[in-house]
Structure formats: C-alpha cells, structure tokens
N, C-alpha and C positions, 0 to 999 in steps of 0.2 A: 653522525654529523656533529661536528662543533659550532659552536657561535659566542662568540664576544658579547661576555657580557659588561665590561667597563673596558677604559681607553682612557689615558693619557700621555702629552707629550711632554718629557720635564729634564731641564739639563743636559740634551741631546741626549736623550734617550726615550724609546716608546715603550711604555708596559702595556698591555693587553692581560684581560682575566677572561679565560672562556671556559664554556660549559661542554660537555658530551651529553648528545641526548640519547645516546646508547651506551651501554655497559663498557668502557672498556679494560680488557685482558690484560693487555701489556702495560710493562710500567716506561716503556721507552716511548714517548710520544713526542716526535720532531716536528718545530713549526720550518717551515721549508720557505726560502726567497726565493721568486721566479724573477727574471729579469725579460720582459716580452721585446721579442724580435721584432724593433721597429720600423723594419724594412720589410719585411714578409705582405705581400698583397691576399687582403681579405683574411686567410686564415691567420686562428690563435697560434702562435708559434712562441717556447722560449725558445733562449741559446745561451745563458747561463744561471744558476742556480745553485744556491749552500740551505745548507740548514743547520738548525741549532736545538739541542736539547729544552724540553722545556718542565718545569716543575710541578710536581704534581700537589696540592694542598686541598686535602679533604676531597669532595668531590670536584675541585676545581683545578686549572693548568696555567699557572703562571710564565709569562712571556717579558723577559727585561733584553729587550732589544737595542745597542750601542748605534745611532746613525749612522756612525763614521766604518761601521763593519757594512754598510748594505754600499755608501759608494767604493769599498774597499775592492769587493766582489766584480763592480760594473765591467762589463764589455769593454774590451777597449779596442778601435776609439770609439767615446763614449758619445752619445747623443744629444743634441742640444735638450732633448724634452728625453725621460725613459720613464714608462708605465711600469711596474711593478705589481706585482702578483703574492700573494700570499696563500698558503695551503697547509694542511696538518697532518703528520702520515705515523698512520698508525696499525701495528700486525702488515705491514705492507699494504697498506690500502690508504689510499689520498683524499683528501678532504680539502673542499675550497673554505675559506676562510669565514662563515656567516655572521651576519652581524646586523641585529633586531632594526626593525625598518624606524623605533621610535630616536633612535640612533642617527638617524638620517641626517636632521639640519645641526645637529651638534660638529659631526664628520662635516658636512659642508662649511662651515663658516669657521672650519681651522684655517687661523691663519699660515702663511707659508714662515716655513722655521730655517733660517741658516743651519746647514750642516756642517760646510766648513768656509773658506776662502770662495770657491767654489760651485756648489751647489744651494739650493737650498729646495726644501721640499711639501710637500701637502698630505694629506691624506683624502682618499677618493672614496666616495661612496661608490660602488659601481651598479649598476644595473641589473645585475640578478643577485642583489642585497646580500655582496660580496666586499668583505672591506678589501682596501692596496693602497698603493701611493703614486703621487708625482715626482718625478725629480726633474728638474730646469738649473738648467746650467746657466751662470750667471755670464753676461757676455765679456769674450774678452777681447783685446785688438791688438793687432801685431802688423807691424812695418816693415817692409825689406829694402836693400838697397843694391842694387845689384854694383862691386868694385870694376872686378875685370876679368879677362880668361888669362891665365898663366899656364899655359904650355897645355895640359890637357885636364886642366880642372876650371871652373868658375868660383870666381868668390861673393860672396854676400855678405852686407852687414845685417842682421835680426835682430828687432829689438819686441819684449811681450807687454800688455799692459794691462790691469785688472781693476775695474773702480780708478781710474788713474792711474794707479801705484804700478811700479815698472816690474815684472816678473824675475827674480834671479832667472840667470841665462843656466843653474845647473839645473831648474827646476822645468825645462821646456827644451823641446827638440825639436828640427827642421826636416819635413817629409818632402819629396817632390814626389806627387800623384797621380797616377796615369786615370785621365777616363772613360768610365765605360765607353760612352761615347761623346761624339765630335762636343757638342752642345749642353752637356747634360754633367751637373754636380755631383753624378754618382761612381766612385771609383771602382776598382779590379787590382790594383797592382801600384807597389810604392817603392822610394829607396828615400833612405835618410839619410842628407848631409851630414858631415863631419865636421865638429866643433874641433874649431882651431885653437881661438885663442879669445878672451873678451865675447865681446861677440860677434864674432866673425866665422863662416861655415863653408865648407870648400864642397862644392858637388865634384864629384872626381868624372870624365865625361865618359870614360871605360862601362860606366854603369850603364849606359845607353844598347847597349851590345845585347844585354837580358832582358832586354824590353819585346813582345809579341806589338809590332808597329803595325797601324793601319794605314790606310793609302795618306791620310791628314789623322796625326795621334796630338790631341792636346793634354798640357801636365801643369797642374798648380799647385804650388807654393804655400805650405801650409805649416803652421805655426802649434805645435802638439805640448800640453799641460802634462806634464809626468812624475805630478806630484801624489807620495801616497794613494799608488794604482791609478788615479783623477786623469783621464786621456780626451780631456777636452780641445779640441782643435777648430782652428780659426783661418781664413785666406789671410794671405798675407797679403796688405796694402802697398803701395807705392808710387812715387809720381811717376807722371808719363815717360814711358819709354819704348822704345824699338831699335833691337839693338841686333842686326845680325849673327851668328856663329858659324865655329868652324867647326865640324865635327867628324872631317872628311877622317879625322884617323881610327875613329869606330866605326863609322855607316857609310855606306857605299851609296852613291845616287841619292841624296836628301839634302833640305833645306832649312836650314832650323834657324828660330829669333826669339829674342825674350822680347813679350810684346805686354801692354797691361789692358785688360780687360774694359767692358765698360766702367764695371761696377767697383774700377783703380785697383783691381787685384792684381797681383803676377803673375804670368802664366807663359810657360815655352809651348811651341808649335813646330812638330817637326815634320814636315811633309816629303812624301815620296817623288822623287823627280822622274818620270820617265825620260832621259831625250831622245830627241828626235832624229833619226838617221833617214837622208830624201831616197825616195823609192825614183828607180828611173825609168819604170816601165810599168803601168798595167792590163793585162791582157785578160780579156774573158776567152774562153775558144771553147764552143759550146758549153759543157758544164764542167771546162776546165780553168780556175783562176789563178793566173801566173803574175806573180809579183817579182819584177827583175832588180837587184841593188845592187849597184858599183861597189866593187871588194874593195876597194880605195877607201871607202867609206866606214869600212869596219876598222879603222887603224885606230889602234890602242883598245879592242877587245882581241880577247883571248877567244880566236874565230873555233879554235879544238872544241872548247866548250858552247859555241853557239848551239841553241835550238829555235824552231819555229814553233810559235801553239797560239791559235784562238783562243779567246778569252771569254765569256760570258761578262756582261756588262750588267749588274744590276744596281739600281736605286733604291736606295734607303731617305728617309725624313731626314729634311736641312739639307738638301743638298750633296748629301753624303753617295758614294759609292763604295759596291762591292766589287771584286776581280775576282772571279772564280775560271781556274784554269778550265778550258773542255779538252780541247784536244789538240797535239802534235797532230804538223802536217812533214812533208817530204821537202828537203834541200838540195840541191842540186847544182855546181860548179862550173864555169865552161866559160871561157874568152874574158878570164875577168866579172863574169857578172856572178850573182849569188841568183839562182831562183827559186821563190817558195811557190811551189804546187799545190796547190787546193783542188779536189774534185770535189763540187759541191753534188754529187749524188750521192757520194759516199760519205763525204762529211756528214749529214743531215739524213742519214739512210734511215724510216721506220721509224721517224719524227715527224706525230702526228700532234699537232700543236693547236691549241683553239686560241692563243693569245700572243704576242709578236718579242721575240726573243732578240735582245741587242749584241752584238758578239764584238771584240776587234781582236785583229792583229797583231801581235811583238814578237819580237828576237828577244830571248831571255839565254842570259847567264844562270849557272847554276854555280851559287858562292856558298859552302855551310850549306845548313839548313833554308837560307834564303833564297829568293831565283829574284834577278836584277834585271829590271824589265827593259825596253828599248822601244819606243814609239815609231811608228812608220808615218812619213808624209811623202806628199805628193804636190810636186811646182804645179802641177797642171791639175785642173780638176777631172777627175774619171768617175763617172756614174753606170751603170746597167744591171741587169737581171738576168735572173733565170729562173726560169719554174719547171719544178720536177711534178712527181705526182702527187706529193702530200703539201709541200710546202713551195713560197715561192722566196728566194733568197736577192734583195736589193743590195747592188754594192757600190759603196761610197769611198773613194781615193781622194783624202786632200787634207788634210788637218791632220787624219790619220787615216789608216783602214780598218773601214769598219762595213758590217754589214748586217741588216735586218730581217730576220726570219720570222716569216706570216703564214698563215695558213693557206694553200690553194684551195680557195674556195669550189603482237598483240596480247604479248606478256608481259606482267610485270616483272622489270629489273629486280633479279636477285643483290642486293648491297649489304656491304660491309661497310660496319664504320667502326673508324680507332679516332674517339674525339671527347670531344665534351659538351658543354651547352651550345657552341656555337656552330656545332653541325646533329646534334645527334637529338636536341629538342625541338628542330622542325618534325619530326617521325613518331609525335604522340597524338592521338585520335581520341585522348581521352579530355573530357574538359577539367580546366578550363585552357588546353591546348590547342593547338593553330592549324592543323591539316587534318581536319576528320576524315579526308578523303585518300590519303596519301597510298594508300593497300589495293587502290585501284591501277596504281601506278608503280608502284616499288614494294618489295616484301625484304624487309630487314631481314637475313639471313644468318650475319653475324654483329653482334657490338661489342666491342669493349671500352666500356667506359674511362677518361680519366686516363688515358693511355700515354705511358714516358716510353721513350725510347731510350731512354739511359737503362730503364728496370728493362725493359723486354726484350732487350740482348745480353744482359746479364744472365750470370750464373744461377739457377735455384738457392731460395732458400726453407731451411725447414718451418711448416705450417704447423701451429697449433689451433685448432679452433677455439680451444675454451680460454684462450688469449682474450677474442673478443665474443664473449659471452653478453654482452649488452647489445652487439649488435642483430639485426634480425637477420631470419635464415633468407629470404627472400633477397637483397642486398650483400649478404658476406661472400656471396662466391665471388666477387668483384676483389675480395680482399683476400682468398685464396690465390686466385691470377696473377698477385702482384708476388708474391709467394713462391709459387709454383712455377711461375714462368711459360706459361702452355700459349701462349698467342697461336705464334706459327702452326701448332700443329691442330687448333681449334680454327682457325681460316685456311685452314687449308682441307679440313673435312668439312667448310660449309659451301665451298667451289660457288663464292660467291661472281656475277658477272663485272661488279664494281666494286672499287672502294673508296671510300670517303674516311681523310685524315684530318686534323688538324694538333699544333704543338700548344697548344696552350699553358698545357701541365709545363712541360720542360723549360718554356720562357718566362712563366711567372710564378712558377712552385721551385724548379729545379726537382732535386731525388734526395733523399736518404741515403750518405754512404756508409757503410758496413766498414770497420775496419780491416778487413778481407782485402776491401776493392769493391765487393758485391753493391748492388744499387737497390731500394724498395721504394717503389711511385709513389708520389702524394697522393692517394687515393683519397675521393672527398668521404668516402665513408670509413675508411679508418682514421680520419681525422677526430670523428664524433667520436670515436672509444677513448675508455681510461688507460686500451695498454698503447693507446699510441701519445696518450699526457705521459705518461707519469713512467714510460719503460725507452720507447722510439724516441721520444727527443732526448733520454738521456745516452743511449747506449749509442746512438748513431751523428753521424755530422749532416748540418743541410749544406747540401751541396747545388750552390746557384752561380749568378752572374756573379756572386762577388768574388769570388773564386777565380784567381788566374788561369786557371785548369779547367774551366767550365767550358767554353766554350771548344776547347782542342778535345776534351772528354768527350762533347756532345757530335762534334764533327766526325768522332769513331763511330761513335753508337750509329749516327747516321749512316755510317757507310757500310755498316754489318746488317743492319737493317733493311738497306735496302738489297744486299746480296740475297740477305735471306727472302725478302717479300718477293723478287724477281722468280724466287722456284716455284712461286705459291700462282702469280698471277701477273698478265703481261702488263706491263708498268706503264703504257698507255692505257690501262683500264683504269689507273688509281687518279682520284682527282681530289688534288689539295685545297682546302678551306684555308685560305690565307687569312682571316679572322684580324683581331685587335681591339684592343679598347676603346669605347666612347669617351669623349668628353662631356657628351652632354645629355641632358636626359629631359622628359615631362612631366610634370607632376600630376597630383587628382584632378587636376582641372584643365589638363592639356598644356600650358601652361611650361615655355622653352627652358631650361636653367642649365649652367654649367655645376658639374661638381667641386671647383673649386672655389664656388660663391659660400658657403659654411666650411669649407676649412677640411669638409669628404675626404678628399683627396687633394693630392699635391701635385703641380704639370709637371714637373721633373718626372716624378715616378711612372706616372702613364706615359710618358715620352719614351722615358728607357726602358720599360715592360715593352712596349711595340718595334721599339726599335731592334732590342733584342728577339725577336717575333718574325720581324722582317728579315731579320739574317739567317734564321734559323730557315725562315721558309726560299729566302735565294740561295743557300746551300743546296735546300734538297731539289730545289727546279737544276741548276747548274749539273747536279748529278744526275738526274731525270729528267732530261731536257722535254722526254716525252710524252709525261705527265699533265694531266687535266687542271686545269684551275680556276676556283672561284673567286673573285674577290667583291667582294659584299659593300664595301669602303666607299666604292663608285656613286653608289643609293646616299650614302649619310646617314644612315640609320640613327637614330636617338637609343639609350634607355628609356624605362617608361615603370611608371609607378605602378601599372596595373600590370607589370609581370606576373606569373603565378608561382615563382619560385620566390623573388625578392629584385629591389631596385640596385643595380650596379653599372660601373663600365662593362660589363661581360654579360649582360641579359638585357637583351633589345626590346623593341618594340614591337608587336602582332606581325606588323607588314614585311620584319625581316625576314623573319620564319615562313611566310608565305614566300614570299622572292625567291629564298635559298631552294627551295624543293622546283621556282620556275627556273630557277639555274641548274640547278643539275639536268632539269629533263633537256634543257637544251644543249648539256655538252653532252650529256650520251644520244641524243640524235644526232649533233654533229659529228660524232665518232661513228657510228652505227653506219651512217650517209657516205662516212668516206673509207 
C-alpha cells in the first residue's frame, strides 16, 4: 500500500511524496489518473486513464504532476464537474492512492486552483481516506441565430463567450445532438456543422438521412470548446423562434421546425407524419375483420410495394410512444376496392394475456431500410367485439384502426429467475429478508443473478479463476456464467414451471464489449474484484445507451434470446418484472424525501435509465405478446432506509417484496385457471 505523505499545489503543478508500507521490488512504479464515468448509475466505473513514471528517492516516490497534462487526457465531451481518481501500480498490481486521515482538513480547505481558461480544480479527500480531485468547468455561453435554408443546407450565425470574453470561432465547434430521448438532456448520436466562414456554420440537411429517427426525435444545438483536448459544451441560446423546414429531399413523411426551448435554447424536432388514407368500409363477420379502401385513394403510392401489418401500440413516460411491428395480415383486390383481412383467431392464436395489449392498423411502404407508415380512418364511427377462448379483442374505426386485446376472463411452482434485486430478492427467507414463507409456495429451481442479454447470446469466453482470486468461492460461479455462457443449457436441465426476468442490468449497466464483438455482463460481483479495476475496464469498452449501436445491439440480443428461451420453455410461462427506478424514498424515521433534495441523484438520469427500461421491456412484450407481466409501479413503492442491502432507486421498501411474490401467485393462477 502507498500513502502520501506531503502534498502540494505550486505553479500549476501538484507534487505528491508517498511512502510504501511494503518492500517494493520493482523500480518501475507508475502513479496512474483515472478519469470516473460520470454517467454510469451507482457503480465505480473509469473510461479514461494515463499514467506517469514516478521517482524513486531513498525510501520515498516523488510525484511532479503538470495540471494541464490531467485536462489534457479528459473524456471528451467533457463534464461540467469530473471526479478523478488516483492509484499506484506496481509489479502489476494497483494501489489506490492513501493519504493519512491527519491530512484531512488541510486537503479540504484547498482552495480551488485555475488550471487554465477553463477549468479549474480541488483536491478531495475521499471517503475511504483515498486522496483525488475535482474538476469544474468554468461556465461558458453561446448564441445562435438561425440565417436561412439555402437549397439543402441551413445556415447559422455562432457566437462563444467565456467570463465575457468572446471565444475565437477556431477554438470551438458546432454539434447538432440527437436525444436519447423525447425530454431528456442525455444524447446517443451527433453530427457537426461546418464552419464556413467568420462565424457562420452550414448544417448540410443530407445528414438527416444517418439519423435512427423515433416517432417525435428532438436535436440541440450545441456549442463544443476544442481547445488543448478542453471539450466543454454549452446549449446554444437564442431568441424566440419557430421556424418551419423543408426536408422533404432527405425523409419521407416528416415534419421538421426549429423551435426554442423553454430554457431560450435551440433545438429542431423532427416528427414522423403518418397520413391518413379514409377506410370505406368496416366489417366484422364473425371473427373475420375486413377493412375495405377505395384504390383511388392510394394515388401517389407505389401500391407494388404496399403491405398491411398490425402494429403493437406501446407507451413510454412523457407522452412518448413506441410502434412495434407484430404482424402482416392478407390483401386482397376486387371491384376497385383494397381489402385487408384479419382473422382475429389466428391473429391472437395461444395469446394468453393477463394485461390489455393496444395494437393499430397501417398500410406501410417499404423504402431502404425504413417502412413509411399510412394511417387508416374512418368517416363513420365503427366499434365491436369478439371474444375467442383466451382473449377478447375491441375494435375501434375512426381516428384510426385500432384495437384492444384483454384477457377472457398443491405444489409448489418450480421458478426460474434471470433478474436482479427487483425480482430475485423477494425469494430470501433468510432475515433480515421479506418472505419467510415463500418455500411453501415457490421453490426456486433456477437463478441467475445480474443477467444481460447482450452476454447470454454471446459467444464464450475463456475463464480464469485466479483472475478473481479475492472473490469468494460461494459467489464466483455467478462470475464463471458470464464467462462461460451456460444459461440456456443450465434452465433448460432445471425444467423450471415459470420464469421470472427482468432488464435491469442491460438498461442501466449496458455490457463489456470485447474487441472481438464478444459481450461480458456487469456482474455486481465482478465489479468488487481488482481484475475487473484495473484489467476489464481497461481491455474492454462499456457498451450502453450512449452508444448509437446500443439499442439495434440490444434489439438482436433480444431476438436470439428469445428464439433460444422458446426451445427451453412455452413463453406464456415467462413473466416479465417491468421494474424501474424510484424517485423517492424514507428515511430512519419514516419520513417521505426525494433523492433529488441533496444532489443523490439527478431527474434527467432516473428519467432516461427508465425510459430506456421501458423500451427494452415493450420490445420484448411486442415480440412476446404472450408473455406474463408484473408491473410493481401501479403500488408507488418508495425506497427505504431500512433496506438490508443499502438505500437507492433500485431497493424498495419491505411491502414491495411482499406484493411482488402476491403478484406472481396471482398470474400463475390466472394462467394455470385458463
């Protein structure tokens, strides 16, 4: 172990003198910068990191550290705040930075030191009497003005501003940002304006073409420092405006405007148009639904590539929806009219649903890669039913076609779960845990903890055990599984009666990718080991939402996953824990609070962790329409101080844990019953 024994800050540079309190061998002993992932939820995570030599003097190791070499390194774009990390690595083996606790209020009442234009920075005492730093970006501001569209580019004036003082225009560049989502500050995907002349920047609109668009994709205007590696970025301000576009020569069926935010920022919105083509006839004829449309009506598509397909209709937070294809129906020609046939018995065949599925109707094009959708109405309102044996399907003609799918109303369950806290710790009888009784009802046949579907359709990779030689034997087979890849063929010899999933892992950890391609899960017990510090974060990439790839990645994994689950077990036995983050929790004293009242957590990030959660889980229902589901969200659950693991948005309060195991009994007797 090393530790600091003196410290100071002098002429933008930090010395450090520390000690070994063991012998060491080697004469090579590197202090190492960690730069911590300030996006990563709960876990310690870097994503970039240098080291430097350091000198060796008698029994002691001299450290002359340049500031302007640690924002050199930084991420970019860079943070408005980045925690920094320091460590010592010696004969291959890592050491966190220590530094005497009498050290304490000296480290605290550093004052913060300009680094450069910039930044400027602290030193932290951390918490397990660990020295690091802060760094805080000094705020900048920038202005946009939008000129005009000329032919197939828009122009903008840009202007930067730092302490007042106007940024040279070579020293900053203009991004438009696609976000994750509708509402939400956190991006996936960028393209950067072109500097013309002065400052003035052309978005060329061709670039719209590479963009993965949602039904409504919002993109802001962003003002990027690119001075000396320095990748601080700012919204870019402007006065009011709303300003239509034309973008009919890249995208087909959309509606784009530069509009400015509340908060006077810029931001374009480009929304999907369905229109609307009038239906002239609707027929139910027993459980046959015929939709008739005048061919007159279809003038100016290209009817060769017409299809018909139901749609899965799901809702996301804010208003948002998803489209998820289900299925082609049959078309058919005669006297002028188009009719699409629906047999609602076979449509819904061996959908056994405990929760009410939204579906509609379009005529889609198929253009590229994309399918251009067509809305169906109805002059006249047409409402009816039919009920099969498992479900009973409502149908609605008039705005559009759409229709709602509901359910027609003394051993214990062998279960399987692939989850984590928010299905797999209602199932411990041990205190200070929630279901003592659970064994009278359910016998856990199979678990696996902590489970990605990006790793468990992935390819093996090779295990070493004495990798994680710190971890206990009890616990590491969890960390062979991620390894070895064995799921499928470990539930499939436990011929479990149920399964219980949830995505947690994949929507708020993401995977490890292998430069192969190959994926390794965020297991929360290989997180605790040194080879997943100081080897895993460096040899591999985290691969999450920021990632334009992530979610088309995750939509594979899904679909391989469930082909494989389908051979294992009938996919109405599987019931999904649609789970999510709290906002709020209790303290020692019962006592309501939000986590964002101390600064916990940020609502951006719990918005976008759920929201990405939410999609991940209306994916797999749209592909599983016949799949079981809990959703827990209905209750309100809190966090709670007396968890027995620790207080977060991911560990509830007693009564959840009790609730979830009265839900599950009740969907496997509603299943069981029909």
């Amino acid at each position: 172990m090393f530790e600091v024994t003196s410290f100071k800050i002098n002429n933008g540079q930090l010395d450090l003198e520390l000690i070994s309190q063991t012998k060491v061998k080697s004469k090579n002993v590197n202090f190492e910068v960690r730069f911590k992932d300030m996006e990563r939820f709960v876990v310690g995570a870097f994503n970039e990191y240098f080291s430097v030599p350091m000198k060796k003097k008698s029994d002691r190791f001299i450290l002359s550290l340049p500031l302007e070499s640690i924002t050199s390194h930084l991420p970019a774009p860079n943070m408005e705040k980045q925690i920094v990390w320091f460590f010592i690595e010696s004969d291959g083996q890592y050491f966190e930075c220590k530094i005497n606790e009498k050290f304490k209020k000296d480290v605290q009442e550093t004052k913060e030191i300009p680094v450069n234009a910039y930044f400027e920075m602290r030193l932290l005492y951390r918490g397990n009497k660990t020295l690091g730093l802060e760094l805080a970006a000094n705020p900048i501001k920038s202005n946009i003005t939008f000129k005009e569209q000329v032919q197939n580019s828009l122009l903008f004036e840009v202007n930067g501003f730092i302490k007042n003082v106007e940024i040279s225009v070579k020293n900053f560049e203009v991004y438009l940002r696609k976000r994750t989502h509708k509402s939400i500050l956190l991006y996936n995907d960028e393209v950067r304006l072109l500097h013309k002349k002065d400052n003035l920047f052309e978005l060329p609109l061709g670039q719209f073409a590479d963009f993965a668009l949602d039904e409504r994709t919002i993109f802001d205007f962003k003002l990027r420092v690119k001075e000396k590696n320095t990748r601080i970025e700012t919204l870019c301000k402007t006065d009011s405006i709303i300003k239509k576009l034309n973008l009919d020569s890249v995208l087909d069926l959309s509606s784009s405007e530069l509009y400015t935010t509340a908060s006077n920022t810029l931001a374009l919105k480009i929304d999907r148009l369905h229109p609307s083509i009038v239906v002239e006839q609707c027929i139910l004829d027993n459980q046959r639904l015929i939709i008739q449309i005048n061919e007159k009506s279809l003038s100016g598509i290209q009817n060769s590539d017409i299809e018909a397909a139901w749609y899965r209709v799901n809702e996301l937070p804010n208003k948002l929806e998803d489209l998820v294809e289900f299925k082609k129906i049959e078309m058919a020609r005669q006297n002028g009219l188009l009719s699409l046939n629906s047999d609602l018995s076979l449509l819904f065949e061996g959908i056994k649903t405990n929760y009410e599925q939204k579906y509609q109707l379009f005529l889609q094009v198929n253009k590229g890669n994309e399918k251009l959708l067509y809305n169906l109405s109805a002059n006249e309102k047409f409402m009816d039913s039919y009920t099969g044996d498992l479900t009973t399907s409502a149908i609605k003609c008039e705005k559009n076609v759409s229709l709602s799918l509901k359910p027609t109303t003394s051993k214990a369950i062998n279960l399987g779960i692939l989850g984590t806290c928010f299905t797999r710790s209602a199932f411990n009888s041990v205190d200070p845990y929630f279901n003592k009784d659970y064994k009278n009802y359910f016998n856990i046949g199979y678990s696996y903890f902590w489970v990605s579907l990006l790793s468990s359709v992935s390819e093996p990779i090779q295990y070493n055990r004495s990798n994680f030689s710190d971890i206990p034997d009890k616990v590491v087979r969890n960390i062979e599984r991620e390894y070895s890849k064995t799921l499928f063929t470990e539930l499939k010899n436990a011929k479990v009666d149920y399964l219980l999933i949830d995505f947690f892992v994949d929507a708020l950890h993401g995977a490890r990718k292998l430069k192969d391609g190959r994926y390794l899960g965020q297991n929360g017990d290989m997180h605790k080991s040194a080879y997943y510090k100081n080897h895993i974060l460096k040899d591999t990439e985290q691969f999450d939402y920021r990632n334009p790839a992530f979610m088309s990645e995750w939509r594979k994994a899904c679909d391989q996953f469930i082909d494989r689950l389908q051979e294992i077990i009938p996919l109405d036995k599987v019931i999904l824990n649609i789970g999510g983050l709290t906002e709020e929790y209790f303290d020692a004293k019962g006592l309501p609070h939000t986590f964002y009242e101390k600064n916990q957590f940020v609502k951006k990030e719990i918005t976008n962790f759920n929201t990405s959660w939410n999609r991940m889980n209306n994916y797999f229902l749209s592909k599983v329409p016949n799949a079981k589901v809990i959703d827990m969200n209905a209750y309100n659950y809190k966090s709670s101080h007396h968890h027995p693991i620790s207080m977060g948005p991911h560990h509830f309060e007693h009564s959840y844990y009790k609730s979830l195991v009265a839900e599950i009994g009740k969907v496997i007797t509603f299943t069981e019953q029909k």
